[in-house]
C-alpha positions as CSV (number, residue, x, y, z in Angstrom):
1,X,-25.2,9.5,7.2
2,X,-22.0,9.8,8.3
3,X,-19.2,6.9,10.0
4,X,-17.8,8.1,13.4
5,X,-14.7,6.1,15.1
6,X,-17.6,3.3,16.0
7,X,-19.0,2.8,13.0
8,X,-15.9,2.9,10.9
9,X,-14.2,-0.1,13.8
10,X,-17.1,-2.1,13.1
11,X,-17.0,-2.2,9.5
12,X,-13.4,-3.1,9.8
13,X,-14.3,-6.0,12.2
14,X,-17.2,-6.6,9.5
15,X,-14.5,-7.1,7.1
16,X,-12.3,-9.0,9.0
17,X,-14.7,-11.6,10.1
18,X,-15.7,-11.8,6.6
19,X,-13.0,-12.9,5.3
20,X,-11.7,-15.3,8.4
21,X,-14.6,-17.1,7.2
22,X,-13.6,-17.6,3.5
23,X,-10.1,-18.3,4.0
24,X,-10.5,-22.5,2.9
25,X,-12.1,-20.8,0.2
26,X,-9.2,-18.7,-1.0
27,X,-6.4,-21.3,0.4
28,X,-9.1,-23.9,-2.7
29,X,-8.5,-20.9,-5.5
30,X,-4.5,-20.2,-4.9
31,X,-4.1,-24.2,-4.6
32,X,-4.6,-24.1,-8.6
33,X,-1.7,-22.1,-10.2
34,X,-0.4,-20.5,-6.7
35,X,1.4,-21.6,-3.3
36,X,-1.9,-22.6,-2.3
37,X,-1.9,-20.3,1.1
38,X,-3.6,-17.2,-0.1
39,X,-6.6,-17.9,2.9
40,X,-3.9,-18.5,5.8
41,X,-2.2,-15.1,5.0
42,X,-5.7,-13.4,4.8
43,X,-6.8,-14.9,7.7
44,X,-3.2,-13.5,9.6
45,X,-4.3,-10.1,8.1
46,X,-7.9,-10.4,9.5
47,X,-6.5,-11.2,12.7
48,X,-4.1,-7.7,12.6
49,X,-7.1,-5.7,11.6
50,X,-8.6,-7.0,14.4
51,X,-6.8,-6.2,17.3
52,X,-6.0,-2.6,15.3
53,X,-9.7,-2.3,15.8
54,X,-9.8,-3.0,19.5
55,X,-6.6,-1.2,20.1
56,X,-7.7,2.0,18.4
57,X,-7.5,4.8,21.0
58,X,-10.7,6.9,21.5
59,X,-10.4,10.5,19.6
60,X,-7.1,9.1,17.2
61,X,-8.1,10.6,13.8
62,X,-9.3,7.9,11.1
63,X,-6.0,8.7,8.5
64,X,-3.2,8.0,11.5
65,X,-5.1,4.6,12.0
66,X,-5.4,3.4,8.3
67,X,-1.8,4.4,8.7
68,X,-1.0,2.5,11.0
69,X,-2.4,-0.6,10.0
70,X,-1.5,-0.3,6.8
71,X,2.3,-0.7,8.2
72,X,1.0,-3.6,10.6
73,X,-0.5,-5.9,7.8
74,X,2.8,-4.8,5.6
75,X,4.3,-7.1,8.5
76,X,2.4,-10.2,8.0
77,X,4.4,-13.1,6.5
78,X,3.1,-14.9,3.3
79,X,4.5,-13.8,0.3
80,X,3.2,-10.8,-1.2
81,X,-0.4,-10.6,0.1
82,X,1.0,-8.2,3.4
83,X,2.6,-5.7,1.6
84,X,-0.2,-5.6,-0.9
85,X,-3.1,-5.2,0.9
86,X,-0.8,-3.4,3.6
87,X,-1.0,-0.6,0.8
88,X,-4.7,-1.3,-0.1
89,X,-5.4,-0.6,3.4
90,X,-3.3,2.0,4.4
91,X,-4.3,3.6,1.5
92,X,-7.2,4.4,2.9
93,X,-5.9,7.3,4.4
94,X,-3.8,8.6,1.7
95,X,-6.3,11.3,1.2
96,X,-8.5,11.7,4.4
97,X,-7.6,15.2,6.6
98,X,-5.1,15.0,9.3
99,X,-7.8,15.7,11.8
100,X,-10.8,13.5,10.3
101,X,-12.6,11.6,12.6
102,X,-15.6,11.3,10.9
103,X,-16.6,9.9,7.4
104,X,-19.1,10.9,4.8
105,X,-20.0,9.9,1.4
106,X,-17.1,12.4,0.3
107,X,-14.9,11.0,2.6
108,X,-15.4,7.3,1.8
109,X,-14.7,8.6,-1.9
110,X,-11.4,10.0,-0.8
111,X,-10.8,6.5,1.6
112,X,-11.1,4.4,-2.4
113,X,-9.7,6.6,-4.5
114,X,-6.4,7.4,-1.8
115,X,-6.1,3.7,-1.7
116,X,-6.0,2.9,-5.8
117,X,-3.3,5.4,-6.1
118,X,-1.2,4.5,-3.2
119,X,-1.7,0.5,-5.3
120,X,-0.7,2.1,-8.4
121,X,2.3,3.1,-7.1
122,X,3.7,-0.3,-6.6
123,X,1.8,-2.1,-9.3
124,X,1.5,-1.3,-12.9
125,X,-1.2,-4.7,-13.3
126,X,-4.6,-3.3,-14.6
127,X,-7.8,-5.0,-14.8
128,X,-7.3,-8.0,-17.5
129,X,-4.1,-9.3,-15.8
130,X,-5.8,-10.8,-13.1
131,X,-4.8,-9.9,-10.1
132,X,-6.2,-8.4,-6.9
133,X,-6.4,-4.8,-9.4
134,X,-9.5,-6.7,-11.2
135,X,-11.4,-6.2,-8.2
136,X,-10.3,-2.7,-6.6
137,X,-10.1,-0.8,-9.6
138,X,-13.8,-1.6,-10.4
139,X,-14.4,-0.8,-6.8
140,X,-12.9,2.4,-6.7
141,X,-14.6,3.6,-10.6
142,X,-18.2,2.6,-9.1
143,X,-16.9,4.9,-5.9
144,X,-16.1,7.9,-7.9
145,X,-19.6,7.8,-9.6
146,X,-22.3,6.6,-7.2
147,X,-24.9,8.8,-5.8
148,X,-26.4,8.7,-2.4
149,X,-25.2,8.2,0.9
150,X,-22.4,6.5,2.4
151,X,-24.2,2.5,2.4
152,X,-25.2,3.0,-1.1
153,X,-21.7,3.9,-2.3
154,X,-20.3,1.3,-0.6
155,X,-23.0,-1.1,-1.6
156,X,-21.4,0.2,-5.1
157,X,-17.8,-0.4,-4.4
158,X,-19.1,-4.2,-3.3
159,X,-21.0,-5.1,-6.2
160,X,-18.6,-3.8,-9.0
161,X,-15.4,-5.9,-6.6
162,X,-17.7,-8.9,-7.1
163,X,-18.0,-8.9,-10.9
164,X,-14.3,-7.7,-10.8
165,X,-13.5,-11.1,-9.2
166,X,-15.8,-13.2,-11.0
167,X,-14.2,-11.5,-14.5
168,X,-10.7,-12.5,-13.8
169,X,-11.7,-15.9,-14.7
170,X,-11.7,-15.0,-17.9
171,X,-8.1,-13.5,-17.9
172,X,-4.7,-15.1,-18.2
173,X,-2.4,-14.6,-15.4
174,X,0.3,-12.3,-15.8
175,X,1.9,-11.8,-12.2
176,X,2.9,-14.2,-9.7
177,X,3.9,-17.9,-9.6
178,X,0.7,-18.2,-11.6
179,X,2.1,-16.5,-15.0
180,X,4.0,-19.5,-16.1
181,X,0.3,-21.6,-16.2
182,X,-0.5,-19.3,-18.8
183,X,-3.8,-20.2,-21.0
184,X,-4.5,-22.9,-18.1
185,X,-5.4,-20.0,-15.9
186,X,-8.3,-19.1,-18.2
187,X,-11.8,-20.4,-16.1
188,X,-10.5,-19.6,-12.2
189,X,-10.4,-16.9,-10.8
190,X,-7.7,-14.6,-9.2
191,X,-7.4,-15.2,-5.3
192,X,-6.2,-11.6,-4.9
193,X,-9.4,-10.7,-6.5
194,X,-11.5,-12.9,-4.8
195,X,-10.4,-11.9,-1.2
196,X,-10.5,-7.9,-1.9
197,X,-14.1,-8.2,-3.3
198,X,-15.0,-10.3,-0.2
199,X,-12.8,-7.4,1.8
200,X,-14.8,-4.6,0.1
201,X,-18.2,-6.6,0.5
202,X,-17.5,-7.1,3.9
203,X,-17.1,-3.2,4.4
204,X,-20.1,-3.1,3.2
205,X,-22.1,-5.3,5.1
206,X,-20.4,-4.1,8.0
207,X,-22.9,-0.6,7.9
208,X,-25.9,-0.9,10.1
């Protein structure tokens, strides 16, 4: 199984959707120990993947458009959310050929493990300090080992974000506006965590 152009847009449109329809959700989580718009910024960067999606010229190789919209969600106002997943995203093709315009298993290994170490090179948070990290580097470990074909990795990468997410309830925070909550933080989880393991999930379900 391999993801042309098609199938990798409507996995993005997947995603996108996805997480438009969480956004109360998220907006509910950051409310607690954040600014409390965590779902309108996501739902601004659903919107920009979006239109990418539909304005993604036939035969443009996948790496220049991960690039690209990587820089457009980098634009999105709200805090820190934009530039973050603006490097989650455009990290994607970080290690994809210049001239890939198809993706298989390999290639969706190279998409996760390109975007962790564009992250890590504006983040030093690992899993435990409950951030958006408790949920992609999970991801991106299940990646490197999974076996089969490009839906079962992914399937992978969706259920390790998931119990990424759910685990930073257990953590205290240690970035953001939530830090100074300290032990209080301890039984919610991380909205950064919550919305990439919905992104990643919605990659996932995004595969027919």
């Amino acid at each position: 199984m391999v993801l042309d152009q098609k199938a990798v847009g409507a996995m993005l449109m997947h995603a996108a959707e996805y997480l438009s329809a969480h956004t109360d959700e998220l907006s509910e989580i950051d409310s607690k120990f954040g600014d409390g718009d965590h779902g309108i910024t996501i739902g601004k960067i659903a919107n920009v993947i979006l239109q990418s999606v539909q304005q993604w010229k036939d035969g443009t190789p996948i790496k220049d458009f991960f690039d690209d919209l990587g820089m457009a969600i980098m634009e999105v106002k709200g805090g820190s959310a934009g530039p973050l997943y603006g490097t989650m995203i455009g990290g994607f093709g970080a290690e994809l050929k210049e001239d890939e315009t198809v993706l298989d298993a390999d290639g969706i290994k190279r998409m996760f493990t390109g975007s962790l170490a564009e992250m890590e090179d504006i983040t030093n948070a690992k899993v435990g300090d409950k951030t958006m990290m408790d949920a992609l580097i999970p991801a991106v470990e299940a990646v490197k080992t999974a076996d089969g074909d490009v839906k079962e990795i992914l399937q992978a990468a969706a259920e390790a974000a998931q119990a990424g997410a759910k685990n930073s309830e257990n953590f205290i925070s240690k970035y953001g506006r939530a830090r100074s909550y300290k032990e209080a933080t301890i039984g919610t989880p991380d909205a950064g965590a919550v919305s990439t393991a919905l992104f990643i999930c919605g990659l996932a379900k995004g595969i027919s």
